[in-house]
N, C-alpha and C positions, 0 to 999 in steps of 0.2 A: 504494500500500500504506500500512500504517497508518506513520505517522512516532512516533518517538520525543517530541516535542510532543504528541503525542495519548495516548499511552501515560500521558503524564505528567498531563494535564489528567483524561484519567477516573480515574487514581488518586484527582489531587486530587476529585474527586468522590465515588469510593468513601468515603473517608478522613473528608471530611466528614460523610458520611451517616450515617455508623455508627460514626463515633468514632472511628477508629484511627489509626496515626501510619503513613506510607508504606512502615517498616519492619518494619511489626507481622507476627507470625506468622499472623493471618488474611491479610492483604494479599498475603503471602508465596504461603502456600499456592493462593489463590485463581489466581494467576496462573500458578501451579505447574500448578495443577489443569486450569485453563484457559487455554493457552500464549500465544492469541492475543485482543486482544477483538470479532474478529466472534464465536469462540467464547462467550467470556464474556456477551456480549450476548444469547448463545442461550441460557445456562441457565437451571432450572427452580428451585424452590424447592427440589423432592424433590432436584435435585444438588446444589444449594447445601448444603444438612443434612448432606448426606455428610463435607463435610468437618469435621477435627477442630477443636473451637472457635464452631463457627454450628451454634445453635438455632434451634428457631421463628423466635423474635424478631428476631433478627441476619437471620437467610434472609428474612426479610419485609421488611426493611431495606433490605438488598441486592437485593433482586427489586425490590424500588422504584425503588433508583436505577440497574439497569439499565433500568427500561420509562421513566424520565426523559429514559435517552440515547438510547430507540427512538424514544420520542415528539417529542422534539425535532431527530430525525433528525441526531444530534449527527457520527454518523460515517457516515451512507449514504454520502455523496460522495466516503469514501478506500476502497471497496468496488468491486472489480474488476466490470465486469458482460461476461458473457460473453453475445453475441449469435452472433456465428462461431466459425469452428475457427481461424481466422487471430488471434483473440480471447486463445484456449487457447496457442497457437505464441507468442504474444509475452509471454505470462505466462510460460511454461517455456521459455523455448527454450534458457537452459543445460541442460536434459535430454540434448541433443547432443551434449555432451562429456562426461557418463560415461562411464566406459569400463566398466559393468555394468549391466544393462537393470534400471532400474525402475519399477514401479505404480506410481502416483498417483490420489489422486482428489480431483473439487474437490468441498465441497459448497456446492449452490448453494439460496437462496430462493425464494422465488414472483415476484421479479422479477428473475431469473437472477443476485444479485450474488453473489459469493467470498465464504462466510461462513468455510469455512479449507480448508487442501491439504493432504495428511496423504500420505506416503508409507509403502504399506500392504507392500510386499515389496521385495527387492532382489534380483538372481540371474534365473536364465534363467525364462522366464515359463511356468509350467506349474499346471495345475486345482490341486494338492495345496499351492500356495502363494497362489494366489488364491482364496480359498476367499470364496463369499457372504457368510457368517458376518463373518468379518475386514471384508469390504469394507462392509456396511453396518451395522454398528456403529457407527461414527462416524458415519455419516448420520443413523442413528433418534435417537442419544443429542442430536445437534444442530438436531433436527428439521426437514431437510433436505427442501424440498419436490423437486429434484431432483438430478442427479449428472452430471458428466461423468470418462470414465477415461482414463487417459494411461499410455502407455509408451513406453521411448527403445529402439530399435535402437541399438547401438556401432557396428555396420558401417555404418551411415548410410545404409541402403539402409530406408524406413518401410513396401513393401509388405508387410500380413500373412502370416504364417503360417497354416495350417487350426489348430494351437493356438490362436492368438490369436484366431480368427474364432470358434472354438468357445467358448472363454471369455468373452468377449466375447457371444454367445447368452444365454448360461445367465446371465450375472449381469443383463440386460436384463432376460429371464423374471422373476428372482428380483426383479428392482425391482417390475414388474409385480405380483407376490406383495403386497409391501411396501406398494406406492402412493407410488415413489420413481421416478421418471423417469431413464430413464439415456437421456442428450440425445445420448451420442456418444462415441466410443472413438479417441482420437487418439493415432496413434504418430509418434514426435516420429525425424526422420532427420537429415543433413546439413544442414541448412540447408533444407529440406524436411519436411515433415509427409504423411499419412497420412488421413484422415477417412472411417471407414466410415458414416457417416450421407450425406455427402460423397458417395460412390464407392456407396450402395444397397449397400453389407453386410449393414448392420441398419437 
């Protein structure tokens, strides 16, 4: 995962690029806006504007010295890439010990790395809280070429439910809609996992 050295060094590069001091109220917000920097590395210019304090000018600044840190592949290699579900299980597997099930989802690029994980509900897993809408939000906004979804069982028991398999359909479909890949649906159990791609659910 991204280290605290890194966080510091892209500052320092932000900071340079476009003038501001590491505590400036752009600086601020940007990382406000955008918690993590696989995120930040994802924005567009049209996000960038949104925030309060960057115009054109600044946004065009800043789109620079993100495509800086793409092109120099400055942070690919602190980027999770997920190939298996045993991939997914060692990224989360404190999921295990909540004691209240929750959604997750990663999103992933075109060469499956962890661009961020966003947990999208907490509570018993049901259609009226996983709702498409929620779930691929953060995908489109981060231009997510695909997805993988995650829930914890408390009971430590990861075989689905017909809710989960049904939800689990329909947000598939819905990626489908999108042109967002949903790779797999991993319910995270005891010390065991779950993989309906895995097990030919989905």
């Amino acid at each position: 995962m991204t280290t605290n050295n890194t966080i510091k060094d892209f500052k320092d590069l932000l900071t340079t690029t476009i003038c501001e001091q590491p505590d400036s109220y752009i600086i601020k917000e940007l990382f406000k806006t955008f918690p993590t920097i696989n995120t930040l590395i994802s924005a567009t210019e049209r996000d960038l504007i949104k925030i309060k304090g960057i115009g054109p000018v600044k946004a065009k600044q800043i789109y620079s010295a993100l495509g800086l840190a793409k092109i120099n592949k400055l942070f690919d290699d602190k980027l999770p890439v997920i190939e298996t579900p045993m991939d997914v299980f060692n990224l989360v597997y404190r999921m295990q010990f909540y004691d209240k099930e929750h959604f997750v989802i990663l999103g992933l690029n075109t060469k499956n790395m962890v661009i961020f994980e966003e947990t999208i509900s907490v509570g018993s897993l049901n259609s009226s809280i996983v709702h498409p809408r929620e779930c691929f939000k953060p995908l489109i906004r981060f231009s997510c070429a695909s997805t993988v979804l995650i829930h914890n069982h408390p009971s430590g028991d990861p075989k689905p439910s017909s809710e989960d398999i049904s939800i689990t359909k329909r947000l598939v479909e819905a990626g489908k809609l999108l042109g967002i890949k949903v790779h797999d649906h991993i319910i995270i159990g005891q010390n065991v996992f779950f993989s309906m791609k895995g097990e030919n659910v989905i």
